[in-house]
Structure formats: structure tokens, C-alpha cells
One Martini backbone bead per residue (centre of mass of N, CA, C, O) as a GRO file, in nm:
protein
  386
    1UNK     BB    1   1.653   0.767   1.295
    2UNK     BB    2   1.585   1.011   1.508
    3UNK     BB    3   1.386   1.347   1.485
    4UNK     BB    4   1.470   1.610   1.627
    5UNK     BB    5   1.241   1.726   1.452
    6UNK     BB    6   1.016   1.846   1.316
    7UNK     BB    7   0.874   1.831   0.970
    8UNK     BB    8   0.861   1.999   0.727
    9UNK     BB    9   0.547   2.069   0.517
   10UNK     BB   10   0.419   2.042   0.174
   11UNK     BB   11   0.132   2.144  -0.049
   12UNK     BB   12  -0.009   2.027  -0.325
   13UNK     BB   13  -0.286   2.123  -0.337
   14UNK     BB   14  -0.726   2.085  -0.255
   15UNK     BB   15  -0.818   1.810  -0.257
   16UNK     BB   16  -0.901   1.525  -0.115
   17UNK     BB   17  -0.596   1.420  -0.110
   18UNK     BB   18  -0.469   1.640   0.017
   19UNK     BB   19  -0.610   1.665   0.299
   20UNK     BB   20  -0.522   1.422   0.418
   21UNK     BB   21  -0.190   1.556   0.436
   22UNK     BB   22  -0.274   1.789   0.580
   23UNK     BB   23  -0.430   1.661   0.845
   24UNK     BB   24  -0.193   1.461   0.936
   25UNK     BB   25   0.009   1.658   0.988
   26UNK     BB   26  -0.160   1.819   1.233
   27UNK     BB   27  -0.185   1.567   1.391
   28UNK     BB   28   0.170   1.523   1.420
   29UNK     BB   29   0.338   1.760   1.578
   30UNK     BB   30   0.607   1.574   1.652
   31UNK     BB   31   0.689   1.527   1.349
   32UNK     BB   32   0.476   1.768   1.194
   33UNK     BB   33   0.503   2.020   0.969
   34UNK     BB   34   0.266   2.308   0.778
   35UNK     BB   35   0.390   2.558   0.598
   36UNK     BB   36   0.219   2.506   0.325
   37UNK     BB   37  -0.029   2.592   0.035
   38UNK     BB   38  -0.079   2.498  -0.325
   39UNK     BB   39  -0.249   2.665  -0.574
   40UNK     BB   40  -0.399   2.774  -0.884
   41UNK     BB   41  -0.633   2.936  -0.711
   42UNK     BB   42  -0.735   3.185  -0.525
   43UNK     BB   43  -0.997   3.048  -0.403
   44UNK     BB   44  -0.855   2.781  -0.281
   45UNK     BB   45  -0.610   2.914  -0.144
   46UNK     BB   46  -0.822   3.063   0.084
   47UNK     BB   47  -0.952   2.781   0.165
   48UNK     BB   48  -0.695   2.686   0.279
   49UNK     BB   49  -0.633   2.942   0.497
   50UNK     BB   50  -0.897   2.828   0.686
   51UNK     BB   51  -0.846   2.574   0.713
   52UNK     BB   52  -0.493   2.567   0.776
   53UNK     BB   53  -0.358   2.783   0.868
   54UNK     BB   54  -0.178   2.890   0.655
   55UNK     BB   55   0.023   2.942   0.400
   56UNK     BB   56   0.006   3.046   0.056
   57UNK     BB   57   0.015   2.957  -0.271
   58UNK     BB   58   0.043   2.950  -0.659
   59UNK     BB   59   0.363   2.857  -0.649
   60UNK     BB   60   0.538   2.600  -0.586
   61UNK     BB   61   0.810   2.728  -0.607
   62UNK     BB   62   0.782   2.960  -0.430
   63UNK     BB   63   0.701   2.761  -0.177
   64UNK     BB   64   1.023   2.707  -0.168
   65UNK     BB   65   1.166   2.946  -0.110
   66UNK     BB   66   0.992   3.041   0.131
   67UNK     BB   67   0.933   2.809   0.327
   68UNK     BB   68   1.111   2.561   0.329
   69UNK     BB   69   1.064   2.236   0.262
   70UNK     BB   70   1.173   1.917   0.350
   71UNK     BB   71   0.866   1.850   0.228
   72UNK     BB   72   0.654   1.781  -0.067
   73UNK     BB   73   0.337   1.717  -0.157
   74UNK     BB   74   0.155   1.578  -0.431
   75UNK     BB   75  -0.189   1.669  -0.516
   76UNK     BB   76  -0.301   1.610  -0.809
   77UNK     BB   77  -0.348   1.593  -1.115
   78UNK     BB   78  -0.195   1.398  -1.361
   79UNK     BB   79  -0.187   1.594  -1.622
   80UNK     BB   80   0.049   1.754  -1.402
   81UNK     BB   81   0.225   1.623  -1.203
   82UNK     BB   82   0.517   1.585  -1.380
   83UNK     BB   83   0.552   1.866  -1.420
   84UNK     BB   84   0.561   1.968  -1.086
   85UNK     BB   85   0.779   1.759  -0.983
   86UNK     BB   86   1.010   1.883  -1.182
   87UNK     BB   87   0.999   2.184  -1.069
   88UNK     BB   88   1.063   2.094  -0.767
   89UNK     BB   89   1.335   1.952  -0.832
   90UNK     BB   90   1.487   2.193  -0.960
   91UNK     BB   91   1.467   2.309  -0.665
   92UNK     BB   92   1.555   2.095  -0.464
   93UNK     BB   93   1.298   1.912  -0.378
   94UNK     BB   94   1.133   1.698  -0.157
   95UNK     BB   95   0.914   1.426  -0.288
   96UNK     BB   96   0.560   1.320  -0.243
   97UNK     BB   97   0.395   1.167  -0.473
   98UNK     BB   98   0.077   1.111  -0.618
   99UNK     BB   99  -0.096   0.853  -0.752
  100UNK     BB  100   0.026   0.856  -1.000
  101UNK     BB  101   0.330   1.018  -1.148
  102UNK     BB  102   0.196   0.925  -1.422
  103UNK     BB  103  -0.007   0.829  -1.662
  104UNK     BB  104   0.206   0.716  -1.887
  105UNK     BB  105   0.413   0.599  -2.022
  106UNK     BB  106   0.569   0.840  -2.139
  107UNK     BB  107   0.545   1.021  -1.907
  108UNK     BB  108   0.735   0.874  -1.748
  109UNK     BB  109   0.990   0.833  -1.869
  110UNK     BB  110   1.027   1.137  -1.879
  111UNK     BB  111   1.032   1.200  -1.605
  112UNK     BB  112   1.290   0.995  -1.544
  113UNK     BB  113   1.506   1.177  -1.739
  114UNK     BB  114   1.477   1.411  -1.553
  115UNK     BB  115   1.450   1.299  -1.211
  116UNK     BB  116   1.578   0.987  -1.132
  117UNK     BB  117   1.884   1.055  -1.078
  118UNK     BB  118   1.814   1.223  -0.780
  119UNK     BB  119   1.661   1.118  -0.578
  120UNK     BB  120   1.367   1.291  -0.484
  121UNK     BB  121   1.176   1.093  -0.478
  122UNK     BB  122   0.824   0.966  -0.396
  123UNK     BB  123   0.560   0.739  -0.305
  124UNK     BB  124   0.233   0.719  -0.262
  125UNK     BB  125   0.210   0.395  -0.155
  126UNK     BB  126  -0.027   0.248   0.121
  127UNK     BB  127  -0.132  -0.042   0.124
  128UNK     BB  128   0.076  -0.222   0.304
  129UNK     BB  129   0.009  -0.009   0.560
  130UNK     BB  130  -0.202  -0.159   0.626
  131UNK     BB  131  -0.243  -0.367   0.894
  132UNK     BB  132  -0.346  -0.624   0.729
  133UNK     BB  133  -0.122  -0.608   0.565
  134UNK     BB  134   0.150  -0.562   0.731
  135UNK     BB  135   0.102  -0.831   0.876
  136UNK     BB  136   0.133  -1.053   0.652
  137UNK     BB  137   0.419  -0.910   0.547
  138UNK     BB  138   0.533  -1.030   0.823
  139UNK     BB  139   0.455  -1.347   0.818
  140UNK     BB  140   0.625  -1.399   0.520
  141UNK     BB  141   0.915  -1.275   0.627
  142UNK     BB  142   0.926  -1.514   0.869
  143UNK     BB  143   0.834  -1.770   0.698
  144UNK     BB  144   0.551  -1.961   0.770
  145UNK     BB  145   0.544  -2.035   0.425
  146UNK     BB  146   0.824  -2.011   0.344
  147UNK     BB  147   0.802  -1.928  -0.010
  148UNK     BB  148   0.687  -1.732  -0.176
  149UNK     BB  149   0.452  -1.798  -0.536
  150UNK     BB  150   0.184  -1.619  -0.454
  151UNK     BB  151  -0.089  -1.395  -0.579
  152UNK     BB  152  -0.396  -1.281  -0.470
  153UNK     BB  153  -0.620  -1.015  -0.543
  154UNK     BB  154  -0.915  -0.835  -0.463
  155UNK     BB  155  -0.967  -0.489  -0.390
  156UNK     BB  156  -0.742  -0.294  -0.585
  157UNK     BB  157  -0.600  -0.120  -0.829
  158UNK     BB  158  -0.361  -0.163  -1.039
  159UNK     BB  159  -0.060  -0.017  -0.916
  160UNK     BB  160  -0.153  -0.106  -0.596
  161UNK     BB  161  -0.188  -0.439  -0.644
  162UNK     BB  162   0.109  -0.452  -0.789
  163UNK     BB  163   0.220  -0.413  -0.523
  164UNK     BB  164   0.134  -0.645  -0.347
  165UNK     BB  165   0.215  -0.853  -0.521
  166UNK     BB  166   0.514  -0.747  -0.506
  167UNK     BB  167   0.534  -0.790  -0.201
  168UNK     BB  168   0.463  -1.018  -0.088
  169UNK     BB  169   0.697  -1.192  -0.344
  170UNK     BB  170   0.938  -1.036  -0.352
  171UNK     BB  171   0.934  -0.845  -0.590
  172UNK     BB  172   1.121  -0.666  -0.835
  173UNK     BB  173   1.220  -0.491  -1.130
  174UNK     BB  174   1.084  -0.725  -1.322
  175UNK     BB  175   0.985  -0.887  -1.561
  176UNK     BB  176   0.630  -0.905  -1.726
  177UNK     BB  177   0.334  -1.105  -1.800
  178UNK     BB  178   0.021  -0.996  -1.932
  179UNK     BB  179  -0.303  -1.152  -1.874
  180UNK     BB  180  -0.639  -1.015  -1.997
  181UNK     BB  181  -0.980  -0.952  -1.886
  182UNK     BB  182  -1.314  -0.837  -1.949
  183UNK     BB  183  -1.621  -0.853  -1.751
  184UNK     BB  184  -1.970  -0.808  -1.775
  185UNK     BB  185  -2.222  -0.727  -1.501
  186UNK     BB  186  -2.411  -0.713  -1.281
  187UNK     BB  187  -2.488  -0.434  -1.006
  188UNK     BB  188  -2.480  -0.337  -0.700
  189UNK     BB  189  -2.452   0.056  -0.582
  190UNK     BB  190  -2.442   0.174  -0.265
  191UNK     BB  191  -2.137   0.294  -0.270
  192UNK     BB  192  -1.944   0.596  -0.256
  193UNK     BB  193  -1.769   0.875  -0.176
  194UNK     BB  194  -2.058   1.008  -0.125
  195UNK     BB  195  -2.217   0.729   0.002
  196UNK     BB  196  -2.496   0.668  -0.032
  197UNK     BB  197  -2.762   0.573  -0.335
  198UNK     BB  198  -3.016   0.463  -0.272
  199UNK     BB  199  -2.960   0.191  -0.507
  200UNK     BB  200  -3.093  -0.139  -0.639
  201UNK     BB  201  -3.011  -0.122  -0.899
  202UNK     BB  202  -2.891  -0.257  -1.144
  203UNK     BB  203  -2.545  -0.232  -1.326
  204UNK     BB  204  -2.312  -0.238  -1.513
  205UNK     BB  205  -2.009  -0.410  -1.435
  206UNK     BB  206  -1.645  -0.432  -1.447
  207UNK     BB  207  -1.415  -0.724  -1.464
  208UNK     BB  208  -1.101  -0.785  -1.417
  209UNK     BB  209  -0.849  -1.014  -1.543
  210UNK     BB  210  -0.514  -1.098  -1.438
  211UNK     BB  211  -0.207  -1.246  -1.513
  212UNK     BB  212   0.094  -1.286  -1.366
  213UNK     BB  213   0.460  -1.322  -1.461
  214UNK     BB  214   0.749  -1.335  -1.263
  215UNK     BB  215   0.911  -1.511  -1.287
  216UNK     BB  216   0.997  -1.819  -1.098
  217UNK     BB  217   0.709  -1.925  -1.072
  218UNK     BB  218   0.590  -1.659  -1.008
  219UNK     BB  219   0.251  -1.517  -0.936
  220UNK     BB  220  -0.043  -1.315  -1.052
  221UNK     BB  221  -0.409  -1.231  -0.952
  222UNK     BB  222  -0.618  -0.956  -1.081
  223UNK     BB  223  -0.908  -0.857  -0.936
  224UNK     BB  224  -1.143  -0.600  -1.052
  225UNK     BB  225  -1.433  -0.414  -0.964
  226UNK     BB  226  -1.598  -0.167  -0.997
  227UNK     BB  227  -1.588   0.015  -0.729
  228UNK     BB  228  -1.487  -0.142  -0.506
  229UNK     BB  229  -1.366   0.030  -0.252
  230UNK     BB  230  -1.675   0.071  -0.150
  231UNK     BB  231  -1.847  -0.166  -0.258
  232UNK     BB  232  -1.963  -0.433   0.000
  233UNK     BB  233  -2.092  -0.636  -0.203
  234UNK     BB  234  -1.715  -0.714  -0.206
  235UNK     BB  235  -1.472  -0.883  -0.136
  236UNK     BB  236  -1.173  -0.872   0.020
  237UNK     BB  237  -0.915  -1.075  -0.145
  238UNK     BB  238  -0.633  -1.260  -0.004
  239UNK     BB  239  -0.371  -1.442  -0.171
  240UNK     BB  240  -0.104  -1.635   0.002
  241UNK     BB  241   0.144  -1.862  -0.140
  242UNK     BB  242   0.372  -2.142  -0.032
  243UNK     BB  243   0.550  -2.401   0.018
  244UNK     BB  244   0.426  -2.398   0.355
  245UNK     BB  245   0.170  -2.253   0.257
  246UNK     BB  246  -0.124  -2.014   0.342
  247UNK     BB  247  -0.296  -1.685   0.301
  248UNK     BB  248  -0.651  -1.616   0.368
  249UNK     BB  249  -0.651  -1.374   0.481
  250UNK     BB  250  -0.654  -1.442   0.803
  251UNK     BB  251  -0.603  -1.746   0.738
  252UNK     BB  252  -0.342  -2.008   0.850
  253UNK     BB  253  -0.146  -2.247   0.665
  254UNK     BB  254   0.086  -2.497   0.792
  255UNK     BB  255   0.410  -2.625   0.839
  256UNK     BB  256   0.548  -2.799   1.079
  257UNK     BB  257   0.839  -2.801   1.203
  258UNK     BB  258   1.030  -2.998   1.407
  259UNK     BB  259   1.135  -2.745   1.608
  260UNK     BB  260   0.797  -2.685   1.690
  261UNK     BB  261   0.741  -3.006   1.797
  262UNK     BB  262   0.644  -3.147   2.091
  263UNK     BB  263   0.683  -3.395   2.282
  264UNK     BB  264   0.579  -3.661   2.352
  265UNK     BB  265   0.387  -3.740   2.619
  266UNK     BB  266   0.436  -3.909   2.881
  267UNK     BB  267   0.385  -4.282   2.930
  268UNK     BB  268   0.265  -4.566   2.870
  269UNK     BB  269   0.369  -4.827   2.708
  270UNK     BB  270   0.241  -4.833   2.387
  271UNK     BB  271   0.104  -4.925   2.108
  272UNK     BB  272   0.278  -4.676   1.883
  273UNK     BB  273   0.449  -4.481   2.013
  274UNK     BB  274   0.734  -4.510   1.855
  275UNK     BB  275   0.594  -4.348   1.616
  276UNK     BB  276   0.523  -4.105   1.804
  277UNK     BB  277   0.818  -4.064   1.824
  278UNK     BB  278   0.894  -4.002   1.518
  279UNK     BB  279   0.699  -3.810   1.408
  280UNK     BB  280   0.808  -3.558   1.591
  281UNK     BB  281   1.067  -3.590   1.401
  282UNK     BB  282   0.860  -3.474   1.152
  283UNK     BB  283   0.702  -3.314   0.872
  284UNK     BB  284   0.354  -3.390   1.008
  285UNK     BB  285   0.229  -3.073   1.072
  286UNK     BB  286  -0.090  -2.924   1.033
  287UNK     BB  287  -0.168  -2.586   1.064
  288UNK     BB  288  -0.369  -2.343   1.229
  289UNK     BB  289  -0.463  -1.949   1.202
  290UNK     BB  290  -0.470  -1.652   1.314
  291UNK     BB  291  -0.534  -1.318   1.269
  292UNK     BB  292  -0.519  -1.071   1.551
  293UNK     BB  293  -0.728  -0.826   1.652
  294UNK     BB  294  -0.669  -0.498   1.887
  295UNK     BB  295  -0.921  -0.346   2.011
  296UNK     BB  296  -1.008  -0.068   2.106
  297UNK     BB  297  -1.338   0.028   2.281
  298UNK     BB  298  -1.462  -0.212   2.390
  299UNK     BB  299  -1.698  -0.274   2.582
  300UNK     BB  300  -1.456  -0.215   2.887
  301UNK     BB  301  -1.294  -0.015   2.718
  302UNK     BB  302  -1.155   0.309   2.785
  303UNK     BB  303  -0.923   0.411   2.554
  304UNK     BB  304  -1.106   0.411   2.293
  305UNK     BB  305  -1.103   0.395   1.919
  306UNK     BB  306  -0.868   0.131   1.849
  307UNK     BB  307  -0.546   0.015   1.715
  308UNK     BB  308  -0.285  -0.189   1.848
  309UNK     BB  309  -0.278  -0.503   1.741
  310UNK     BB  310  -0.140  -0.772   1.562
  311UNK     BB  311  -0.187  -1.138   1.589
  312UNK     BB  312   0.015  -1.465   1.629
  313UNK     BB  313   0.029  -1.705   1.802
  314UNK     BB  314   0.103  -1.521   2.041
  315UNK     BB  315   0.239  -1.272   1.820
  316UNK     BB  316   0.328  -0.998   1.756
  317UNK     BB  317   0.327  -0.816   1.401
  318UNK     BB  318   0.168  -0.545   1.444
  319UNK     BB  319   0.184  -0.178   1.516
  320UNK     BB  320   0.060   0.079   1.586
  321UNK     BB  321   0.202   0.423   1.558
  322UNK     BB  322  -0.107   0.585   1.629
  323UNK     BB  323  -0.201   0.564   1.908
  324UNK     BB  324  -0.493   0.793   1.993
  325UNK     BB  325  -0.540   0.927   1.713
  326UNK     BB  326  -0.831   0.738   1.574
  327UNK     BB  327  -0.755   0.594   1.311
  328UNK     BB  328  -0.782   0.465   0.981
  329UNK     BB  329  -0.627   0.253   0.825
  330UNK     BB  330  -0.576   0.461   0.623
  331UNK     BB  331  -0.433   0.661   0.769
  332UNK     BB  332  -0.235   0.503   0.886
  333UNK     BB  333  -0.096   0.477   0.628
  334UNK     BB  334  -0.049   0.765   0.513
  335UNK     BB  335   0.129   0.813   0.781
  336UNK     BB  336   0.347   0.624   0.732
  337UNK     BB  337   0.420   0.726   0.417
  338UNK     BB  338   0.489   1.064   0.543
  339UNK     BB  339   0.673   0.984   0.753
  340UNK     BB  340   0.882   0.797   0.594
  341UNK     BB  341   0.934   1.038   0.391
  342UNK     BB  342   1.050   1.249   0.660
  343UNK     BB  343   1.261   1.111   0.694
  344UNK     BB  344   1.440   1.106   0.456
  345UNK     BB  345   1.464   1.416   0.401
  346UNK     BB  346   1.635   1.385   0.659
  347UNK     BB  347   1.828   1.164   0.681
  348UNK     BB  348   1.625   0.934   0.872
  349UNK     BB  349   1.586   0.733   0.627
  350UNK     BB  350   1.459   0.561   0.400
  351UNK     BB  351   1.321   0.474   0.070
  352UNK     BB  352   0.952   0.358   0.086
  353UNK     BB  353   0.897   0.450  -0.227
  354UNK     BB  354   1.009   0.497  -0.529
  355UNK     BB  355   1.011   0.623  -0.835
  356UNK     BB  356   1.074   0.332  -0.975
  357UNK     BB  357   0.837   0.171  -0.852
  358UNK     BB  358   0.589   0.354  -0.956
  359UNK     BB  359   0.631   0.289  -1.231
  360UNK     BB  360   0.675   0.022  -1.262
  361UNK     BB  361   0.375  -0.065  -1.156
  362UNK     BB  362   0.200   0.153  -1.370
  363UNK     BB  363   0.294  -0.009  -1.588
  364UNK     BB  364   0.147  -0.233  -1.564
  365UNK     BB  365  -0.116  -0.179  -1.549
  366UNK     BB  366  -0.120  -0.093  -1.819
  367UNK     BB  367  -0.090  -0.375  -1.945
  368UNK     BB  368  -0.343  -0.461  -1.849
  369UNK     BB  369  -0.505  -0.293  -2.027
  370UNK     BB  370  -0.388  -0.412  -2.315
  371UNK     BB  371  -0.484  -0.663  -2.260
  372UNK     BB  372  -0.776  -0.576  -2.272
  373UNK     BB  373  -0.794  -0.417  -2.542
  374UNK     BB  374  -0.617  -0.676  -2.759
  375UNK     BB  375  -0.628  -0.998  -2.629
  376UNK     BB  376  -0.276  -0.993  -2.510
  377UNK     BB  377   0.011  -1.011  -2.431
  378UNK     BB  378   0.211  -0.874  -2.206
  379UNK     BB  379   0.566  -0.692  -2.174
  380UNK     BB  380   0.751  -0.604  -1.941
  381UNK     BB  381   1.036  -0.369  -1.898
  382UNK     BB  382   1.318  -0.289  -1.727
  383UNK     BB  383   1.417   0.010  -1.705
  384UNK     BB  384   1.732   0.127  -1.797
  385UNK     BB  385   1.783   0.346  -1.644
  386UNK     BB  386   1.769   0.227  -1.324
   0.00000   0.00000   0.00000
């Protein structure tokens, strides 16, 4: 259902991921509006009121009575984020919180049952949004691979990861057994979020490995190596297999149906000829195939630098939504659950990613913590309130 006017939004927060639902907000006038941002302390509010000229607000609950807005954004530390999340629903205000929704297990519960009947809440959770995860995960629900019966990960952190493997091979929330190990080694960190350090020095760098059982036969492969996200020196690397092949980064090997495979070509009869015509009628072709993105801006492109869509086999799969706007895969996703979030808050969309599957996803990162602490199987049980 499309949005007869843009849907005003607020923030709570003034932090790095703040910014970026503020910044993306007002990048998209036409579908949404930015209407205040609220802060802790005055000096931050009035940086935020220079910086985004809109109203300024010391309480998220004052900022939702007097702005009325239909989405509020909290993007806050951990430690604060499930008290502010509750005083926002208890007003009334349909909210889109960042990851996690609360620092830990009884935290969570807690949160839950203070305001998860109420289904106002979602959650920023934007991995599977960014463009060539969500080219794989469209190649997937085609069928492309069969079944998906496995996903490994190797990218980012904890309940991020535990969501990707989780949509690849499309479960649900149901219980799950994680068994994790954490191994030190050297490594050289060149880059973090504020850029080059300049040191080529290796220094102990700590790797999870963790092992999901989702059961029916289904697993996750957890991997990952402090600082991962920046560090680039370390390959970010997806595998997703499934009964009829598999996806490894861009790259797909499938068996291919007798109903894709083209009668063979016309010719004089040769010996053998009639076996060749026996296979093409049987599941004997194994091909192979790539994901390709197609970017403007290159060699003689003047559209500017941007992503248009990525294609398989010679078809769209996923289309940028956002084409114009010159946006980084990040910004993509983080707008794409922005925009529909705003969609749902006024009833002109589903639910992108509910605060249940939120709960749930980060129970599971917790247990690989636990299980690397305990060096213990654990298992997650699905929240009964739910």
C-alpha cells in the first residue's frame, strides 16, 4: 500500500548510528519527514538542532506529546535503550529500536512483557538488506538451490550473523543448540570506524566459532574475528547450501530441472545420438552461474556512482530502491528497514522485522557467548510469551 504523504519520523539518540537515521531521513523528502531528535543532555540537543534544524526535545516522551510523530527511531546505549523503548510504547508511539533491543537475556524477557503484546515495536536489523544479501536471499526463496539446509557466515557479529542464517534457511523461532569455541591469534588491524591506524603491527585478535543446530537436519556455521566488520583484511564470506546446490559469495552451482534443459540440437543420427536424447530428459546437468551487480558511474556511464540491480542467469533479482540517491550498500539497508518501518507505522505495510524475531535472534548470540564461556552445548527455548 503506498504512503499518501511522507510519515514524519523522530530520533532519540545523538550518537554515530543516530546520525545515520537522521541523515537518511532527510534524504528522502518524499517519503519521509524528520520532526525532532531528543537528547539526553542540552548540549548535545542543541548540536543536534544545528546540525538537522528541526526541534530538539530533553525527553523522548515530551518529544512524542508535542512532535506527534508517526515513527520514533531510539538509537541509544544498550544500558538505557529497553527503559526508553517502554516509556515511548507506554506513550502510545509506534517505535523502530536499534540493535539489540536490550543488552541481555532477562533484560529482554523483561522488556517483553512489559510491551510485546502491544506489537509497536520493530527492530533495525539490516543485514539481510543490503543488496547482495538480499540478491542471495531472492535467489534462495526462488528455489534456485532446492532446499536450503545450511548457511555459514562469516561477516558480522552475534545477533546480526544469527539473523542471516536464520533468513537464509528461512526459520523460524524455534529452539536451537549452540556449541562455540574462541581461538587467539595475531593479526594486523589496518582500519576501524575512525579510519587507517597506521600500525602494521599483528596483536592478538580473538575468533568465535560456533556451530547452530536448527533442527530438521538444518545448521549454522558461526565465524567471526574481533574488529571484523572494518578490518579488511579478513574476507567476508556466505555459504548457503541447500538440497539442489549451492551459493558461495556470488557464486551458484545448481542442478539444473529436466524442464530447463533445451531439447538437443537437430542433426544427422550418429551413434550415441539417442542416449543424448534420453539425458535431456533426466536431472544429469550441473551448471553454474554468478550473481553480477551492475553499477552506473563506470568507464563512459555519466548516471553518477550507484548500484542499479544485481542479476542472475540473465535476471533482475534485486533492484536498488533507492537509485539516485548515491547511497553505500549500509545506507541501503539501513534505509530500506527505515522506509519500512514508516510503511507499517501507518498501516501501509507489514512488519520488516518484529521485536520478537529481535529478542529472539540476540538469545541465540548470547548463547554462543555462553557457550564460549562455559565450553557447554546451550540451547535456546522459544520465548513462551510469544
Amino acid at each position: 500500500m503506498p504512503m499518501a504523504a511522507p510519515v514524519s519520523v523522530a530520533v532519540v539518540g545523538t550518537g554515530w548510528r543516530a546520525a545515520f537515521f537522521a541523515r537518511l531521513t532527510q534524504a528522502l523528502p518524499e517519503q519521509l519527514a524528520l520532526v525532532g531528535v531528543a537528547a539526553r543532555r542540552q548540549e548535545r540537543a542543541e548540536e543536534a538542532r544545528r546540525r538537522w534544524q528541526v526541534p530538539v526535545f530533553l525527553d523522548p516522551v515530551d518529544m512524542v506529546r508535542r512532535a506527534q510523530p508517526d515513527l520514533v527511531v531510539t538509537a541509544v546505549p544498550w544500558a538505557v535503550n529497553a527503559t526508553v523503548v517502554a516509556d515511548l510504547v507506554e506513550a502510545g508511539a509506534k517505535v523502530l529500536t536499534e540493535t539489540p533491543p536490550a543488552p541481555d537475556a532477562a533484560a529482554l524477557i523483561r522488556l517483553w512483557e512489559q510491551v510485546g503484546a502491544k506489537r509497536q515495536v520493530q527492530v533495525a536489523e539490516q543485514y539481510l538488506l543490503l543488496p547482495g544479501h538480499a540478491a542471495r536471499l531472492a535467489l534462495i526463496r526462488s528455489g534456485v538451490i532446492g532446499v536450503p539446509t545450511s548457511a555459514q557466515v562469516s561477516s558480522t557479529h552475534g545477533y546480526h550473523a544469527v539473523s542471516m542464517i536464520r533468513g537464509f534457511l528461512g526459520v523460524g523461532r524455534e529452539p536451537v543448540t549452540v556449541r562455540a569455541q574462541r581461538f587467539t591469534a595475531p593479526l594486523v588491524d589496518p582500519l576501524n570506524r575512525d579510519g587507517w591506524t597506521d600500525d602494521d603491527v599483528p596483536k592478538p585478535a580473538g575468533t568465535t566459532l560456533a556451530t547452530l543446530d536448527l533442527g530438521e537436519g538444518r545448521s549454522g556455521l558461526y565465524d567471526f574475528t574481533d574488529g571484523q566488520w572494518h578490518n579488511q583484511l579478513r574476507f567476508r564470506r556466505v555459504l548457503v547450501r541447500g538440497t539442489h546446490g549451492e551459493i558461495s559469495g556470488d557464486e551458484v552451482i545448481r542442478l539444473v530441472p529436466p524442464s530447463e534443459v533445451g531439447p538437443p540440437s537437430d542433426g544427422p543420427d550418429v551413434p550415441g545420438k539417442g542416449a543424448d536424447r534420453r539425458a535431456a530428459a533426466e536431472p544429469r546437468s550441473i551448471v553454474s552461474g554468478q550473481l553480477r551487480r551492475y553499477q552506473l558511474g563506470q568507464d563512459l556511464n555519466l548516471d553518477g556512482h550507484d548500484t542499479e540491480h544485481l542479476s542472475f542467469d540473465g535476471k533482475v533479482v534485486y533492484r536498488n530502491p533507492f537509485v539516485g540517491r548515491r547511497f553505500m550498500d549500509e545506507e541501503i539497508a539501513i534505509a530500506s528497514v527505515l522506509t519500512a518501518s514508516a510503511a507499517w507505522a501507518v498501516d501501509a505495510g507489514p512488519e520488516p522485522y518484529p521485536l520478537a524475531d529481535g529478542c529472539h535472534d540476540h538469545l541465540i548470540g548470547l548463547a554462543i557467548d555462553e557457550s564460549v564461556a562455559t565450553a557447554d552445548p546451550v540451547r535456546t527455548e522459544p520465548e513462551r510469551r510469544r
